[in-house]
N, CA, C and O atoms as a printed pandas DataFrame, in Angstrom:
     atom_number atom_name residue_name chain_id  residue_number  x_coord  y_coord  z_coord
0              1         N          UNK        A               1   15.639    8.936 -118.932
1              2        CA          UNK        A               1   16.916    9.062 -118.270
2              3         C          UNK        A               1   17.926    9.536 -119.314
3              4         O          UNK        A               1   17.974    9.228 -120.505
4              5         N          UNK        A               2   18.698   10.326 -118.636
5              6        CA          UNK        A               2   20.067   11.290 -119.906
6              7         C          UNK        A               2   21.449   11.278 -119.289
7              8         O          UNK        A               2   21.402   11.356 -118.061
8              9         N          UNK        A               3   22.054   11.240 -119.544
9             10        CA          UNK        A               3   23.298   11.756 -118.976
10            11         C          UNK        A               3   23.806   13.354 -120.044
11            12         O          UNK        A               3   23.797   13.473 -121.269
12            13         N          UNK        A               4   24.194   14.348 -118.993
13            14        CA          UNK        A               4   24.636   15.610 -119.379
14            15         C          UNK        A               4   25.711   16.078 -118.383
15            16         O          UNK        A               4   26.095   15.612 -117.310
16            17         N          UNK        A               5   26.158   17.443 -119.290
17            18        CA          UNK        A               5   27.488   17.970 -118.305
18            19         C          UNK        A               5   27.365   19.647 -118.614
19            20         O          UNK        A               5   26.725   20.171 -119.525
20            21         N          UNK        A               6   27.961   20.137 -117.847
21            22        CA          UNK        A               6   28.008   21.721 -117.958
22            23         C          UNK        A               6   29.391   21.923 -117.535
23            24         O          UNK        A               6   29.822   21.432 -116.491
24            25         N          UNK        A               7   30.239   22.782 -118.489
25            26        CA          UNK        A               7   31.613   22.698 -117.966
26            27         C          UNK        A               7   31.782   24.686 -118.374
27            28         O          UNK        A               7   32.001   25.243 -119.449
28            29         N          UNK        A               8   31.582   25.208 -117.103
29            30        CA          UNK        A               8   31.957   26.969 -116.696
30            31         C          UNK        A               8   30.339   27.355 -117.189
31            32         O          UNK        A               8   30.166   28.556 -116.981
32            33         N          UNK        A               9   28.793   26.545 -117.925
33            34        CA          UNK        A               9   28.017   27.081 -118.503
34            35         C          UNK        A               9   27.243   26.954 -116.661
35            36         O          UNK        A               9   27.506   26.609 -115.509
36            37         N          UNK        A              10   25.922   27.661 -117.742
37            38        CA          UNK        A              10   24.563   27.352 -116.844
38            39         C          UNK        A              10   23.429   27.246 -118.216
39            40         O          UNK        A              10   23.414   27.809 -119.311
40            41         N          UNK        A              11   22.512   26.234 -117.556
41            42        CA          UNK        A              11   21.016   25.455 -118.146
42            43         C          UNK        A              11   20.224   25.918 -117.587
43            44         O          UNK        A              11   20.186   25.744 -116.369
44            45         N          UNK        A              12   19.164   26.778 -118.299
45            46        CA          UNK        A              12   17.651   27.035 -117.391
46            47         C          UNK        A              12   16.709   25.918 -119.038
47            48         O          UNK        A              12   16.915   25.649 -120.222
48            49         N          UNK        A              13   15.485   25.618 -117.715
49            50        CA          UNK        A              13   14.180   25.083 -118.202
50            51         C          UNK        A              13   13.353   24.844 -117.624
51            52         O          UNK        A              13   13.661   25.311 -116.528
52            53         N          UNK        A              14   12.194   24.311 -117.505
53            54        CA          UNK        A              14   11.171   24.658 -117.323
54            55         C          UNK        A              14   10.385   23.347 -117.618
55            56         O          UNK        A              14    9.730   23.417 -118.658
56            57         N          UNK        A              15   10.296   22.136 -116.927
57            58        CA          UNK        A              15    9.771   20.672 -117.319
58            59         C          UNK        A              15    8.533   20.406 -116.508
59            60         O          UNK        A              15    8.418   20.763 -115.336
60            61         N          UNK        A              16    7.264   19.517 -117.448
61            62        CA          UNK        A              16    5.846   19.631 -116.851
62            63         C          UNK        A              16    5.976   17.978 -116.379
63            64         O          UNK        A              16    4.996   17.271 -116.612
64            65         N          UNK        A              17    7.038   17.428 -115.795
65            66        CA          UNK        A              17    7.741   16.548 -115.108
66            67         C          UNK        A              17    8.735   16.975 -113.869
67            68         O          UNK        A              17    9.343   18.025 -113.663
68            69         N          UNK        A              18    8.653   15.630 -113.053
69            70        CA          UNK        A              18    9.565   15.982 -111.669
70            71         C          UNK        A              18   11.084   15.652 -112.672
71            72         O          UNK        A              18   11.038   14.786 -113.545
72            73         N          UNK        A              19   11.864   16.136 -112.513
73            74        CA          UNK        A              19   13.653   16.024 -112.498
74            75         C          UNK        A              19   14.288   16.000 -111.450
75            76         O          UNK        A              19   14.355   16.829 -110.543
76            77         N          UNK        A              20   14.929   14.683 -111.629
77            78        CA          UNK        A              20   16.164   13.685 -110.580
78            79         C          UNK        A              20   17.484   14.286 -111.059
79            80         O          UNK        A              20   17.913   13.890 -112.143
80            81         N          UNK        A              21   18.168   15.187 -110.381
81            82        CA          UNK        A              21   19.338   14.744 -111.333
82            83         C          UNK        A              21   20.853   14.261 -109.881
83            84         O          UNK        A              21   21.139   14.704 -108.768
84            85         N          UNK        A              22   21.325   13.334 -110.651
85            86        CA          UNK        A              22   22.363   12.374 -109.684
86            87         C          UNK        A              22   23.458   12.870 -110.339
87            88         O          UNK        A              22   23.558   12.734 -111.558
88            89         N          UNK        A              23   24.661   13.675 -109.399
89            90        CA          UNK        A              23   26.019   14.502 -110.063
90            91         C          UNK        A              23   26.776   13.083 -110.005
91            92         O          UNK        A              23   26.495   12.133 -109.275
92            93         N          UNK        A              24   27.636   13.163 -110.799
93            94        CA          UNK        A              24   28.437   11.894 -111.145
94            95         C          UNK        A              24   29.941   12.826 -110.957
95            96         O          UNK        A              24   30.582   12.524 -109.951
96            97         N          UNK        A              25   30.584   14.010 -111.917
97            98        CA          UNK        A              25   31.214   14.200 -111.391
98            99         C          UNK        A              25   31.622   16.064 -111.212
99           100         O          UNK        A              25   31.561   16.879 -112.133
100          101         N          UNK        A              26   31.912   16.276 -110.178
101          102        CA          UNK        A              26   32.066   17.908 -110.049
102          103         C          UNK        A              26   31.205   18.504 -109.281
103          104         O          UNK        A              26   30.347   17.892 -108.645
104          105         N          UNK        A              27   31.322   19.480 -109.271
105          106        CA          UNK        A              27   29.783   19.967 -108.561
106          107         C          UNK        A              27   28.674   20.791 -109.158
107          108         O          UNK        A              27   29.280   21.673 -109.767
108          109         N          UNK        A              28   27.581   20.960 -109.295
109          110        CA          UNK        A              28   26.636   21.548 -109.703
110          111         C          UNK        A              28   25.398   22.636 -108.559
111          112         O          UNK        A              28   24.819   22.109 -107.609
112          113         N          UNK        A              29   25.247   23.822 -108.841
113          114        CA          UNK        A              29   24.485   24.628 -108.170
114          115         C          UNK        A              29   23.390   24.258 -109.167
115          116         O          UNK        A              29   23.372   24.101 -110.387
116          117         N          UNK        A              30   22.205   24.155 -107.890
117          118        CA          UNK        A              30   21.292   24.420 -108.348
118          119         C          UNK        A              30   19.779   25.227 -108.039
119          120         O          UNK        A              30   18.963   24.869 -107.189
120          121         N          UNK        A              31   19.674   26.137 -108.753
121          122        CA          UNK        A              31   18.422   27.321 -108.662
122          123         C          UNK        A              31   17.325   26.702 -108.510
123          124         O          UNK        A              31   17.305   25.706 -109.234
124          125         N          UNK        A              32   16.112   26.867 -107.716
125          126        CA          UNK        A              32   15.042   26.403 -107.885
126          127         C          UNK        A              32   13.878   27.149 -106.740
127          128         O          UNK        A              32   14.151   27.352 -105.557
128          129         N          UNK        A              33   12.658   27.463 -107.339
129          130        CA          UNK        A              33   11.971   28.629 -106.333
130          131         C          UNK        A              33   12.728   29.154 -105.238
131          132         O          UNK        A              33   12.250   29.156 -104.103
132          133         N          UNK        A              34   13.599   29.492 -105.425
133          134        CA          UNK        A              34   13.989   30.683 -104.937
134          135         C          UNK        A              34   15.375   30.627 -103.828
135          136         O          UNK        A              34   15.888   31.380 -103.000
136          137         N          UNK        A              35   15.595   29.347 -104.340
137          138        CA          UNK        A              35   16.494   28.915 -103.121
138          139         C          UNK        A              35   17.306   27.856 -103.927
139          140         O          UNK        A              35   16.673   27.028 -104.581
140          141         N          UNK        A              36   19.094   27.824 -103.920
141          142        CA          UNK        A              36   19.970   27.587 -104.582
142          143         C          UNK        A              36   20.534   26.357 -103.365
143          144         O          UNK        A              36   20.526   26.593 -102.157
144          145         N          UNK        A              37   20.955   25.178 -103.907
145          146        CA          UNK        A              37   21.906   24.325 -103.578
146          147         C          UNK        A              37   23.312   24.179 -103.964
147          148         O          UNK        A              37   23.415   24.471 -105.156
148          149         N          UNK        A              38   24.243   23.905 -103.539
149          150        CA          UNK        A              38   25.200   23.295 -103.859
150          151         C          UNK        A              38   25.055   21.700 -104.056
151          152         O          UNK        A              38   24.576   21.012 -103.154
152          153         N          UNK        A              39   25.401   21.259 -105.024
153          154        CA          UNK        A              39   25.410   19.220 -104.947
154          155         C          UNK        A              39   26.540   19.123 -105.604
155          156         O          UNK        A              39   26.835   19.333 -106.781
156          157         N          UNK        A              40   27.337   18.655 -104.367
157          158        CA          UNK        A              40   28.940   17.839 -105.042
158          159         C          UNK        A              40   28.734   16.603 -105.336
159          160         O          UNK        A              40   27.588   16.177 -105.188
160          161         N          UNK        A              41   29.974   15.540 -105.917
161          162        CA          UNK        A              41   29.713   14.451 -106.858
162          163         C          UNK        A              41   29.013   13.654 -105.732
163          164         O          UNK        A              41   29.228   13.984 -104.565
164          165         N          UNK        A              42   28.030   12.425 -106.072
165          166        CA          UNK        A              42   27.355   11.761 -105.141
166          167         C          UNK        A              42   25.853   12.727 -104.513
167          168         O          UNK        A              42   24.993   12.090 -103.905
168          169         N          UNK        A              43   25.769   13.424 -104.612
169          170        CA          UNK        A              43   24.834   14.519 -104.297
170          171         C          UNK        A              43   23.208   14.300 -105.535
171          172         O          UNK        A              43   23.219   14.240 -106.764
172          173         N          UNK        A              44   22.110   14.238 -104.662
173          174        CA          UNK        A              44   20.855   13.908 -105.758
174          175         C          UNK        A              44   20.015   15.212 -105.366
175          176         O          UNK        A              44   19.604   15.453 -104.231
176          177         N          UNK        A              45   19.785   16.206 -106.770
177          178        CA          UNK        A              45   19.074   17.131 -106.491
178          179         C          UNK        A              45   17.594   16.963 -107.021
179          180         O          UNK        A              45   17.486   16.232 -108.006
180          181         N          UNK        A              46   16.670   17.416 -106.620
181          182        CA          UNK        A              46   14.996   17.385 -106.761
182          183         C          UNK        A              46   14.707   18.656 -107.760
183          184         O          UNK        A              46   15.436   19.635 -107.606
184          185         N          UNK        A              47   13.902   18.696 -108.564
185          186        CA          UNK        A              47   13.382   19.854 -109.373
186          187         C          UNK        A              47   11.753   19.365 -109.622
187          188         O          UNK        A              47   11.385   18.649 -110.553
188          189         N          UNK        A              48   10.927   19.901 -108.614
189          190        CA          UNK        A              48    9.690   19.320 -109.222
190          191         C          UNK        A              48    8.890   19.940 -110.359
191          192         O          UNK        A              48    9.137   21.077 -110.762
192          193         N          UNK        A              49    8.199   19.393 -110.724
193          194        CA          UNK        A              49    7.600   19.455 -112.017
194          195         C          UNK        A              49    6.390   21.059 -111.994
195          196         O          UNK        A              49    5.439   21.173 -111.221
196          197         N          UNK        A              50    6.722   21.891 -112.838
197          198        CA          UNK        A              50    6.473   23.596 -113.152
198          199         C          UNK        A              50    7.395   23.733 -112.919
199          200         O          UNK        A              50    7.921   23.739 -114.032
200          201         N          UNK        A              51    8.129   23.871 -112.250
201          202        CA          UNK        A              51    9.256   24.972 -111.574
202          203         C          UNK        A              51   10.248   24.983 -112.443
203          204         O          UNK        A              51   10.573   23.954 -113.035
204          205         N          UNK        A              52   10.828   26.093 -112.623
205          206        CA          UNK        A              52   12.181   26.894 -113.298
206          207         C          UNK        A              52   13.255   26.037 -112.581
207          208         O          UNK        A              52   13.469   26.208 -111.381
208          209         N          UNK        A              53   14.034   24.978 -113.416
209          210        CA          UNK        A              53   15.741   24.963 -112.582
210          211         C          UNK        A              53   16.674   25.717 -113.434
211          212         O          UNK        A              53   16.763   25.723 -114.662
212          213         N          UNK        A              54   17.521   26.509 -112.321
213          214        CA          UNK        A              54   18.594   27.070 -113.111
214          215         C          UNK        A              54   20.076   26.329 -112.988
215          216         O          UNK        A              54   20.495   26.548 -111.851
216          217         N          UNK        A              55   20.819   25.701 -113.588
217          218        CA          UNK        A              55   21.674   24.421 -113.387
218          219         C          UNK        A              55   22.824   25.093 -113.668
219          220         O          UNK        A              55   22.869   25.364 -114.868
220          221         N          UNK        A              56   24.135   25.618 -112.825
221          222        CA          UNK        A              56   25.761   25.716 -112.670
222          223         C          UNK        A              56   26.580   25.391 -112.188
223          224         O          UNK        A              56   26.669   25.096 -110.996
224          225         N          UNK        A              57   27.451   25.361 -113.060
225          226        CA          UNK        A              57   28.859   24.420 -113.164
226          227         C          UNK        A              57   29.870   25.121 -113.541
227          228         O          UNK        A              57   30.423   24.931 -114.624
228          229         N          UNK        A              58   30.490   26.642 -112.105
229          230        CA          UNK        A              58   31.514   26.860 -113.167
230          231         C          UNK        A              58   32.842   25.723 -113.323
231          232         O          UNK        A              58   33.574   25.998 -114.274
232          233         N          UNK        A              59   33.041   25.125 -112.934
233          234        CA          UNK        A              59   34.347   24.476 -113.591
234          235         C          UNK        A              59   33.813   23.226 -114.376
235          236         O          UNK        A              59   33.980   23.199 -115.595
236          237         N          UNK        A              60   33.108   22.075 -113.670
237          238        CA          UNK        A              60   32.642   20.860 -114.582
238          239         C          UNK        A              60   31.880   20.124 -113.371
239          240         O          UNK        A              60   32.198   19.863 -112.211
240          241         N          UNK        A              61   30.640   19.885 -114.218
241          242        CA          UNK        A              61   30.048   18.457 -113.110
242          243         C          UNK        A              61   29.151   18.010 -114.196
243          244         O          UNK        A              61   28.547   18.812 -114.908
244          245         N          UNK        A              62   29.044   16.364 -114.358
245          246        CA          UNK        A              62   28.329   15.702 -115.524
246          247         C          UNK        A              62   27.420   14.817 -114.398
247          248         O          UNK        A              62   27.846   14.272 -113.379
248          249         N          UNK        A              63   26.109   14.847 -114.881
249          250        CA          UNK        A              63   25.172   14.587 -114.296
250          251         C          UNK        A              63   24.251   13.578 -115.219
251          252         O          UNK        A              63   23.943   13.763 -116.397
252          253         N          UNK        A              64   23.851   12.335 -114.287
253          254        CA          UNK        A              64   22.503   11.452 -114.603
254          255         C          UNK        A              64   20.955   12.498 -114.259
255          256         O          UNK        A              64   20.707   13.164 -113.253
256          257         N          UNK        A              65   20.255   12.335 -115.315
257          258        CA          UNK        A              65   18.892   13.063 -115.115
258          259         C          UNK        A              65   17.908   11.853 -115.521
259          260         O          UNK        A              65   17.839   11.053 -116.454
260          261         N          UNK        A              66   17.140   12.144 -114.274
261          262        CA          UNK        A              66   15.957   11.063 -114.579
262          263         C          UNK        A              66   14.488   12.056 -114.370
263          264         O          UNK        A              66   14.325   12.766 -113.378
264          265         N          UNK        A              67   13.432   11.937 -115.564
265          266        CA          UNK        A              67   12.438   12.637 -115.510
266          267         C          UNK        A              67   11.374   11.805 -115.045
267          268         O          UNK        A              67   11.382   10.587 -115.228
268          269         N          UNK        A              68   10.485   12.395 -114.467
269          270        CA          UNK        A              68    8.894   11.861 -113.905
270          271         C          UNK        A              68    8.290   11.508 -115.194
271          272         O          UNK        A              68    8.753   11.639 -116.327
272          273         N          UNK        A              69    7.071   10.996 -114.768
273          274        CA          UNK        A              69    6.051   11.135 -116.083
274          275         C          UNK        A              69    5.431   12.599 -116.386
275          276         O          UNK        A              69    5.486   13.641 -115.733
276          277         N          UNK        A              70    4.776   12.262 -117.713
277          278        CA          UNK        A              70    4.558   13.801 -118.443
278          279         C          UNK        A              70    2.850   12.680 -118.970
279          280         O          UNK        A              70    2.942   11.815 -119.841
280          281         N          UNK        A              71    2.315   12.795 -118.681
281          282        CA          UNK        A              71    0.719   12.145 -118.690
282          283         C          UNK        A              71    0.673   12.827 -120.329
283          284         O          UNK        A              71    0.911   12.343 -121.435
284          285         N          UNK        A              72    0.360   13.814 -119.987
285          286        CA          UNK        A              72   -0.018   14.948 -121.313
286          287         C          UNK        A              72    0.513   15.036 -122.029
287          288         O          UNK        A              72    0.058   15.172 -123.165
288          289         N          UNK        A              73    1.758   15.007 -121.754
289          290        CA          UNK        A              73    3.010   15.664 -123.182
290          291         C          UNK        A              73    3.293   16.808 -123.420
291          292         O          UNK        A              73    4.039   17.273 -124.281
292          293         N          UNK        A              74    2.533   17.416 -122.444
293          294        CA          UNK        A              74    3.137   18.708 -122.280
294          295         C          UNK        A              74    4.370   19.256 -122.793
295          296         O          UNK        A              74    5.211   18.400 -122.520
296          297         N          UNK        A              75    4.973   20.269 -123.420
297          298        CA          UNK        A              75    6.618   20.533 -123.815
298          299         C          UNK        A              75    7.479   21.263 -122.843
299          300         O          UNK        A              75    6.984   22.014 -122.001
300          301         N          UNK        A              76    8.786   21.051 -122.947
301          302        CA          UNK        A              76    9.341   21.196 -122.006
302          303         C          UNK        A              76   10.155   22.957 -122.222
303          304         O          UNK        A              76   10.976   23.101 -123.127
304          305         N          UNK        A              77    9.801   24.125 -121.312
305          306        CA          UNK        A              77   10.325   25.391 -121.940
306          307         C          UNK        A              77   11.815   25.374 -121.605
307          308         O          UNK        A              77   12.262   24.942 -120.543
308          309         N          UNK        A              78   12.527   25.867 -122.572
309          310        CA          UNK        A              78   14.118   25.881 -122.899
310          311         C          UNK        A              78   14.013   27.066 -122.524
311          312         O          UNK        A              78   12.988   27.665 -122.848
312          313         N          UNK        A              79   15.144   27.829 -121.649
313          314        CA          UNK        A              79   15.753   28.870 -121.421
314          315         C          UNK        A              79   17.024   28.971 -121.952
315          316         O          UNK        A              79   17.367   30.116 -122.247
316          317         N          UNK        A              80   17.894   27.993 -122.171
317          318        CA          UNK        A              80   19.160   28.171 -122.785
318          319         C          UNK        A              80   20.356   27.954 -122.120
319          320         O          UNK        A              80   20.165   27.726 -120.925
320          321         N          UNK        A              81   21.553   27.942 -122.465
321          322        CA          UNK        A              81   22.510   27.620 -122.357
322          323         C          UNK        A              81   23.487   28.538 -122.364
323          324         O          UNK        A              81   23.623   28.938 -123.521
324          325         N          UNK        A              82   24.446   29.214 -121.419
325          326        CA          UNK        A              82   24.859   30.242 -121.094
326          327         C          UNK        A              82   26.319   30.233 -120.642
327          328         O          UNK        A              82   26.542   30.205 -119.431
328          329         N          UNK        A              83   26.987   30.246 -121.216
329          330        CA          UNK        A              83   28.765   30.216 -120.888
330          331         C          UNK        A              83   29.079   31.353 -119.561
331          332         O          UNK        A              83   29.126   32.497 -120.013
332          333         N          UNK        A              84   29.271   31.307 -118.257
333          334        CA          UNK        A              84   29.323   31.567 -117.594
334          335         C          UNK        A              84   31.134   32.217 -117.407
335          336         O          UNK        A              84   32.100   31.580 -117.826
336          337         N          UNK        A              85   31.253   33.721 -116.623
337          338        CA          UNK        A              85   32.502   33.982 -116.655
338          339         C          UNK        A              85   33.205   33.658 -116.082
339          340         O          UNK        A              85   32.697   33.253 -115.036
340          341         N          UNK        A              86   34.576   33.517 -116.087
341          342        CA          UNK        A              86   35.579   32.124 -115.172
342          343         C          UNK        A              86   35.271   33.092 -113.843
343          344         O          UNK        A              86   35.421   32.302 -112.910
344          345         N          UNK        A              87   34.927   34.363 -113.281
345          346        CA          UNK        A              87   35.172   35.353 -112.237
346          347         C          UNK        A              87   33.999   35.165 -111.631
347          348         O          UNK        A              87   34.130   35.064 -110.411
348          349         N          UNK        A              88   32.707   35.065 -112.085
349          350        CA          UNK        A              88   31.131   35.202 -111.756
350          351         C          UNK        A              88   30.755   34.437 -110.346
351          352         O          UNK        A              88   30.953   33.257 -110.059
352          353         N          UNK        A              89   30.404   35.044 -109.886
353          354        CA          UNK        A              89   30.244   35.002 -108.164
354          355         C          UNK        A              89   28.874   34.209 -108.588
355          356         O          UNK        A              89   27.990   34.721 -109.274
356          357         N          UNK        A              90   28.841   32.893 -108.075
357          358        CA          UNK        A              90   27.662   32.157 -108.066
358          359         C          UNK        A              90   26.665   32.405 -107.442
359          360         O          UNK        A              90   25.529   32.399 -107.916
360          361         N          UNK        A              91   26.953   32.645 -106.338
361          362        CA          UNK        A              91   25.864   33.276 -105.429
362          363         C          UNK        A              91   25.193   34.187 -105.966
363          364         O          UNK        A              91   23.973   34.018 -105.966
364          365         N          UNK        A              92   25.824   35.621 -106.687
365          366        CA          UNK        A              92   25.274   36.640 -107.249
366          367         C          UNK        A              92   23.999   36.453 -107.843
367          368         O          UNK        A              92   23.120   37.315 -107.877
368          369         N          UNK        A              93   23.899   35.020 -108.426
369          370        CA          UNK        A              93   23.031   34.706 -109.495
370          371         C          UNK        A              93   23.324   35.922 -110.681
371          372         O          UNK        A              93   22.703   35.911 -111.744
């Protein structure tokens, strides 16, 4: 379990675990096979385990993340961290 925030960025990765994540405050889009959510504060999004999440916040949302088990230990692929433009049409991806 983590607590994190994205304030105007976006987070991609790639975890060989399921990811919980519970918005605490703001809202957060989130990417995932192929189909994008909105989750405002109170909002619990699903990312199951292979799958690419792509995580945005243009203004601010700080989020609880809770991961599944990882049996193996598999590593988790980082895509990075990306300052997003105050104008950038979310939807656009």
């Amino acid at each position: 379990m983590t607590e994190w925030e994205l304030t105007g960025e976006e987070w991609m990765d790639r975890h060989p675990h399921d990811e919980i994540n519970y918005v605490l405050e703001g809202t957060l889009f989130v990417e995932c096979d192929g189909e994008t959510v909105e989750a405002p504060q109170g909002s619990v999004v699903h990312v199951p385990a292979g799958s690419t999440g792509r995580y945005r916040a243009p203004d601010h949302a700080r989020m609880l993340a809770i991961y599944g088990p990882n049996p193996t230990g598999a590593p988790t692929e980082i895509g990075g961290l990306r300052r997003l433009e105050p104008e950038q049409d979310i939807d656009a991806g």
